[in-house]
N, C-alpha and C positions, 0 to 999 in steps of 0.2 A: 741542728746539732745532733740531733737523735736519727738523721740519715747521714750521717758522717760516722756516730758510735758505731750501726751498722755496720758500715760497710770495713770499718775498721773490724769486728768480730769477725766477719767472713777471712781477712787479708792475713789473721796472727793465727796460726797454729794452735790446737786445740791444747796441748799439753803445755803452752806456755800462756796462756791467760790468766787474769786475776781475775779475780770479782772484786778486786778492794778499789778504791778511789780512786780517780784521777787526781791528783794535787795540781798537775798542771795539764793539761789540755793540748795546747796547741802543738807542741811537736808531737804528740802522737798522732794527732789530724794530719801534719802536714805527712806523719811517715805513711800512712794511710793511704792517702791521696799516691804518694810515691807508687807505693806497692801492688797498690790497685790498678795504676797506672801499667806498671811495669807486669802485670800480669797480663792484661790484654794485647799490651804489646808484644811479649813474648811469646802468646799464642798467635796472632797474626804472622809475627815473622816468622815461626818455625811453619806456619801454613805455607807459607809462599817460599818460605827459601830452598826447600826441596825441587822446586819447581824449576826456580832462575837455576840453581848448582846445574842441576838435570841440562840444562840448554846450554850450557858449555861458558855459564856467563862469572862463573867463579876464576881468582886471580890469587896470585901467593906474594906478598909484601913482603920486604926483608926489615929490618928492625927500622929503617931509618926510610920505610914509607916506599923504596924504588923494586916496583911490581918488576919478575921475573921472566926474562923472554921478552917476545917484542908482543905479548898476546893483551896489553893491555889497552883496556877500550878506550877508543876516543872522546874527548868530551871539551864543550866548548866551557867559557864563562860559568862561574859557580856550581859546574855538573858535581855531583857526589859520589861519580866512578873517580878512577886512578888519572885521569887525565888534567890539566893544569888549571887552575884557579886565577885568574888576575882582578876578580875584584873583592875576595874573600878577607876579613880580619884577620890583619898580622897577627903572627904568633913571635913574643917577645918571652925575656927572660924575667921567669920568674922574681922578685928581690921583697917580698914582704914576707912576715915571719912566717912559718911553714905551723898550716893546719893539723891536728892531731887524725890520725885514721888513716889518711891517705895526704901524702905530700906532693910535693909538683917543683917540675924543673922549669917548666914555661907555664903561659898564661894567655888569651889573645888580648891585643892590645884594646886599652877601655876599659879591660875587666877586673874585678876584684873575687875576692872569696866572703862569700853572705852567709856563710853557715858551716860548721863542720862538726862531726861527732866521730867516733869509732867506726859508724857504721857507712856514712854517709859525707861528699864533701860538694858544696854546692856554689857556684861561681854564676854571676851575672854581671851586668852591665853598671861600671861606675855611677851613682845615685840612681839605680833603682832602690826602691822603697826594700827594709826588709820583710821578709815574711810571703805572703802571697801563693801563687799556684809557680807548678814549675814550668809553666810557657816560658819559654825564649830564654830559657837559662843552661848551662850544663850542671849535668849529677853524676858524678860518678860515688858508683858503690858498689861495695862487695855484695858479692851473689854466691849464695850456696846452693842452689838449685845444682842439676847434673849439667854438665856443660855439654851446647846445643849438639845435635852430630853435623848440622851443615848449616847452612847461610847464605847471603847473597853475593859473598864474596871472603875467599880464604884472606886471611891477613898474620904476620909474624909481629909480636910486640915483646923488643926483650927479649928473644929467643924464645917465645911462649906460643902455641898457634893460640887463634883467635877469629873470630868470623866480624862482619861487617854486615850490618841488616839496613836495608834502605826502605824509608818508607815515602811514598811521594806526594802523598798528601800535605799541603801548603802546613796545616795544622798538627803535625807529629814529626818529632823528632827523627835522625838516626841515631845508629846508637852500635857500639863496638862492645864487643866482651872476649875477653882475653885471658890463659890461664895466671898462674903465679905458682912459684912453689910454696907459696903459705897455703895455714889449714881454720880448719873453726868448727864449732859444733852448732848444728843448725839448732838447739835444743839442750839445757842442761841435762846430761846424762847419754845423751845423745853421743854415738861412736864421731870421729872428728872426718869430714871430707874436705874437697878440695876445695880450695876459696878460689873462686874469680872476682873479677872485677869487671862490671858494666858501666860504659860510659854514653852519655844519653846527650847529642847533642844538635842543637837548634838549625834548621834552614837556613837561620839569618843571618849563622857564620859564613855562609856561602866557602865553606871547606872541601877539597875533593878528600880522596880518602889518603891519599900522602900524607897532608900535613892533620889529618885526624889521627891517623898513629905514630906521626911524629910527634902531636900531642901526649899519647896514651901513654907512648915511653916514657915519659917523664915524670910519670904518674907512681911514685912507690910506695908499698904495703906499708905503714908503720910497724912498730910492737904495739900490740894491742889492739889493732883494727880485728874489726870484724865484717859481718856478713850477712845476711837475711835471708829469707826464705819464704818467696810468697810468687 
């Protein structure tokens, strides 16, 4: 517990700390673990996506996922570039009551919503347990960080750009972030920037990047949602 408090103090912003209680614990371990997460991985991706953009391997998506020009790469079964998926989890329509922070027009089929707050909305595989790490799950959450300047691949969600970061390792997510015309303050007191929205999602959807931002479209800002900064 006491290397989780850690790590947790590293991940929250020094001007928004308390010293007073925790009364309850575990969602702040689990945002923890998120942001901790989502640090490393943001430094990784922007490591290497300069690199792939540079090599001519970037592509420009229109809202409804159908990449521009014929320059979109080939890819067989479950690849995670623009080319077709046939054995990947359908993506069905949404019909269960709409999470607070961030709502959804689809869903992949099997899946439910295990968790939502303002800041954060979390979907996994019908009877997975709740709680736990976010292996094999999707997370989408708002990000106030500066939005990245490039990526592994350009992508349009919503009429908003957006990048596509691939990561190949069996054990890490991909993961899309996209603008919005919402705002938030990363900080009480703090001037308001612009809100994105990251969406983190598993191998195991075997998704190309179509229906991942057919997905994201569907994905809208509430009133009230927010955004983190870590």
């Amino acid at each position: 517990m006491n290397d989780v408090r850690s790590l947790l103090s590293e991940v929250v912003p020094e001007d928004i700390r308390t010293s007073g209680p925790w009364p309850d614990a575990e969602p702040d371990i689990a945002r923890g673990r998120a942001l901790l997460a989502r640090r490393r991985r943001r430094r990784a991706a922007l490591t290497a996506g300069t690199g792939v953009v540079a090599a001519g391997l970037a592509g420009v998506l229109l809202l409804a996922g159908t990449p521009a020009g014929d320059s979109r790469p080939s890819a067989g079964p479950g690849s995670s570039t623009g080319g077709p998926a046939t054995t990947g989890v359908a993506l069905v329509a949404y019909e269960g009551a709409q999470p607070k922070g961030y709502t959804l027009r689809s869903i992949p089929q099997g899946w439910e919503v295990a968790s939502a707050d303002s800041i954060a909305l979390v979907l996994h595989r019908v009877g997975t347990p709740k709680g736990g790490s976010y292996e094999d799950k999707i997370v989408v959450e708002g990000d106030l960080n500066p939005f990245p300047k490039s990526g592994d691949q350009a992508v349009e969600v919503n009429g908003h750009k957006g990048w596509f970061f691939a990561h190949k390792s069996a054990g890490q997510s991909v993961t899309l972030i996209f603008r919005t015309d919402q705002r938030g303050r990363p900080a009480p007191g703090l001037a308001e920037v612009p809100l994105n929205v990251m969406v983190q999602l598993p191998h195991s959807l075997n998704w190309n990047v179509t229906t991942m931002v057919k997905f994201a479209s569907g994905i809208t800002v509430a009133d009230g949602a927010r955004g983190a900064v870590g």
